[in-house]
N, C-alpha and C positions, 0 to 999 in steps of 0.2 A: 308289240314289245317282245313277244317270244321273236318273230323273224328278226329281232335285233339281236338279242342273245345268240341266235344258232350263227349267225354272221359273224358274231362275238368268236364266239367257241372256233369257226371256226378258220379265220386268221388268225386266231390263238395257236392253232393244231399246226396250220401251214408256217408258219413263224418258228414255231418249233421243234418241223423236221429239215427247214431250210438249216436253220442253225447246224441240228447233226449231219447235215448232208455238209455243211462248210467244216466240222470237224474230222470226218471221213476223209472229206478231201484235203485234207492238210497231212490226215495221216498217210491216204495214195502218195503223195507229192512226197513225201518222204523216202516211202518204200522205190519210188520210180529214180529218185537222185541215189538214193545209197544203192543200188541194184546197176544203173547205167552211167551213174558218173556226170562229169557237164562236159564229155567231148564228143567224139564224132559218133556213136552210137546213143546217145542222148538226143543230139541233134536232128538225129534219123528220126528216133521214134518220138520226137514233137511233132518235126514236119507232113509222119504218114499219117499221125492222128487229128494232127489240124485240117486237113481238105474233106475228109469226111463230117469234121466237125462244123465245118463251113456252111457244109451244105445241109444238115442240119437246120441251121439257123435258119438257111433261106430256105428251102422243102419245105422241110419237116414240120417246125412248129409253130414260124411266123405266119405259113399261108395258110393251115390248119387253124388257128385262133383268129386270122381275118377274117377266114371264109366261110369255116364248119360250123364254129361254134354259132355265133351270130342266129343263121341260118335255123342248124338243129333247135336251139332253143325258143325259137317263135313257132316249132312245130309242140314240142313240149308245152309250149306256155298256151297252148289252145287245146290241150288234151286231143291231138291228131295226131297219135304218137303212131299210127298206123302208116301214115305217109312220111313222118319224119323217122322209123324204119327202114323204111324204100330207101328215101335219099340217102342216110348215113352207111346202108349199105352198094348202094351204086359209088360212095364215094372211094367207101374202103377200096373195092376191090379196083376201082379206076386208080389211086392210087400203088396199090400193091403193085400193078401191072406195071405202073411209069419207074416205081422205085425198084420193082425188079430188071428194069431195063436200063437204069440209071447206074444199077452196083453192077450188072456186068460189064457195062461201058463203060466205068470206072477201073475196072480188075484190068480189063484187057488195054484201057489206054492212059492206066497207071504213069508209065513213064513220061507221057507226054504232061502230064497234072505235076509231076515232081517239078520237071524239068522248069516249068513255066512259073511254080512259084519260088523251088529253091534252084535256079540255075547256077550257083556259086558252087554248088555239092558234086558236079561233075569233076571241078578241077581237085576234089580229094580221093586217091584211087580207093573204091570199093563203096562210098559212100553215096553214091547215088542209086546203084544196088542195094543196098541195103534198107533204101529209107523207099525205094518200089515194091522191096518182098514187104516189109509191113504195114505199106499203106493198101498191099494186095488183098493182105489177111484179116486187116480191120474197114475195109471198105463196104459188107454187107454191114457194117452196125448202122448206117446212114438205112436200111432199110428196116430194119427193127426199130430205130427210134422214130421213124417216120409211123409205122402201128402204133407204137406205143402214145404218138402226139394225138392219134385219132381217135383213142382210146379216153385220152388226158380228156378230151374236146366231150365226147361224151359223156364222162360222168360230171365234167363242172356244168356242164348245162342241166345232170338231175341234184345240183349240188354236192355233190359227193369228193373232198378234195384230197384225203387221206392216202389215198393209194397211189393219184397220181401224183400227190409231194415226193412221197416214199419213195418212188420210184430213182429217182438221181442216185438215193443214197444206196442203193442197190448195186449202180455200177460202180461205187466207191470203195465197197466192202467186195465186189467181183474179182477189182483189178490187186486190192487188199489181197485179197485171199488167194487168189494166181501166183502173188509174189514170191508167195512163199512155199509155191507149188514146183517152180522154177528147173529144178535135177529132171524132172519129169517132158522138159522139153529141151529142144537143142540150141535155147539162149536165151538168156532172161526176158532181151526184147521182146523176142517171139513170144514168151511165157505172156507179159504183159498186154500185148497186142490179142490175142486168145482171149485176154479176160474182159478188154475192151467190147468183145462181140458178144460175149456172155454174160456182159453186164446189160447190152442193147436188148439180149432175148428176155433176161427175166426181168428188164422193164415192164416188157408187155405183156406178162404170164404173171405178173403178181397184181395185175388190173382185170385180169379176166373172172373172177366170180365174183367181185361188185358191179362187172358188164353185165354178165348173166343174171342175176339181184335186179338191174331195173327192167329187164325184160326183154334184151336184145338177144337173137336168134338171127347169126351169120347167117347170110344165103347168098351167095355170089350172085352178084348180079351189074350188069352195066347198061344202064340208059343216058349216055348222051344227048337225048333230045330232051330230056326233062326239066321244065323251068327254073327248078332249085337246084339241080347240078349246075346246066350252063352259067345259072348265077352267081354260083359257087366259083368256077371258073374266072369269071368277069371281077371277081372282087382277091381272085390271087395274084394276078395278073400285078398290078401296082405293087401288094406289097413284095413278091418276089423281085422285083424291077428295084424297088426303093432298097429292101435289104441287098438282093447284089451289089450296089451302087457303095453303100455301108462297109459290105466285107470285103471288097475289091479293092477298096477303098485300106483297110484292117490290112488284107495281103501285102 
């Protein structure tokens, strides 16, 4: 009966930060049209935020919730937290490595990602510039939220759902609070795009001392040859495949 209650409580808790993370973001959506308008700097700063946001989806948090959680939580559910350790940190840092290779190959072949999903924005002069400087500037948040999914994976598997709901509403009140930061940088866009990556970071810095709480101690490490990484692999594999197929599909 109590595991029913705590289950209670808590899709109670998560129910009810979804809600303020939807009122958040009604208020960003506000501050982003009264600040850029609905023309061609508008346009820009959907299309730089949307390919990070893409990938996201398929990275960050669909192959994360296939593959880690699953995983992690049948190391937890045998009290071998010692081994499922090891794994969630070989995963971290194999990730880190791919999403750090991921956002520079992004930065640097920006133009070719605009081009390919807004080709129309060449034929308006200045516009297809504009919309590769800030898809430049918000393209490490695809690496920050990709921590912060691994992060999310770990504490729903010690039950803990509080900080990773919280989280979203973070980047809501970031990009909020940027807006009207704005004098301080050299165009709203940019201001906006800024707050995008500094909503990404303290995603995964307002998760770290309920990380620390269940007893996890970073230590970089990579084994590739380890049964429940490779499995880990084996079981992203589809859903990355399935979600491209989805947002490609979305583009």
């Amino acid at each position: 009966m109590s595991e029913h209650r705590t289950l209670l409580r808590s899709a109670s808790l998560v129910t009810a930060i979804t809600l303020l993370s939807r009122i958040f973001g009604y208020i960003r959506d506000q501050r982003i049209a009264f600040l850029l308008g609905t023309g061609v700097v508008a346009d820009a700063y959907t299309i730089a935020y949307m390919i990070p946001n893409l990938l996201r989806r398929l990275v960050g948090e669909g192959a994360v919730s296939a593959a880690f959680i699953p995983i992690f939580s049948k190391y937890i559910a045998r009290d071998n937290r010692e081994d499922g350790w090891e794994f969630a940190n070989s995963l971290i840092t194999f990730v880190t490595l791919v999403m750090t290779l991921v956002t520079v190959l992004g930065i640097l072949f920006s133009p070719l990602l605009v081009r390919a999903i807004a080709y129309g924005f060449v034929e308006s002069p200045g516009k297809l510039e504009l919309t590769v400087l800030l898809n430049r500037i918000m393209f490490p948040y695809i690496f920050f939220i990709s921590l912060s999914a691994m992060a999310m994976g770990i504490l729903n598997s010690f039950h803990k759902f509080a900080a990773p709901a919280f989280a979203p509403v973070l980047l809501n009140l970031s990009i909020i609070t940027v807006s009207f930061l704005t004098p301080l940088f050299p165009s709203s866009e940019q201001a906006l795009a800024v707050g995008v990556v500094i909503g990404g970071i303290v995603q995964v810095v307002v998760q770290i001392p309920q990380l620390l709480r269940t007893g996890w101690n970073f230590r970089p490490q990579l084994n590739l040859a380890d049964a429940a990484v490779r499995k880990a692999g084996r079981l992203m594999v589809p859903v990355v495949a399935g979600a491209g197929v989805a947002q490609l599909n979305f583009v």
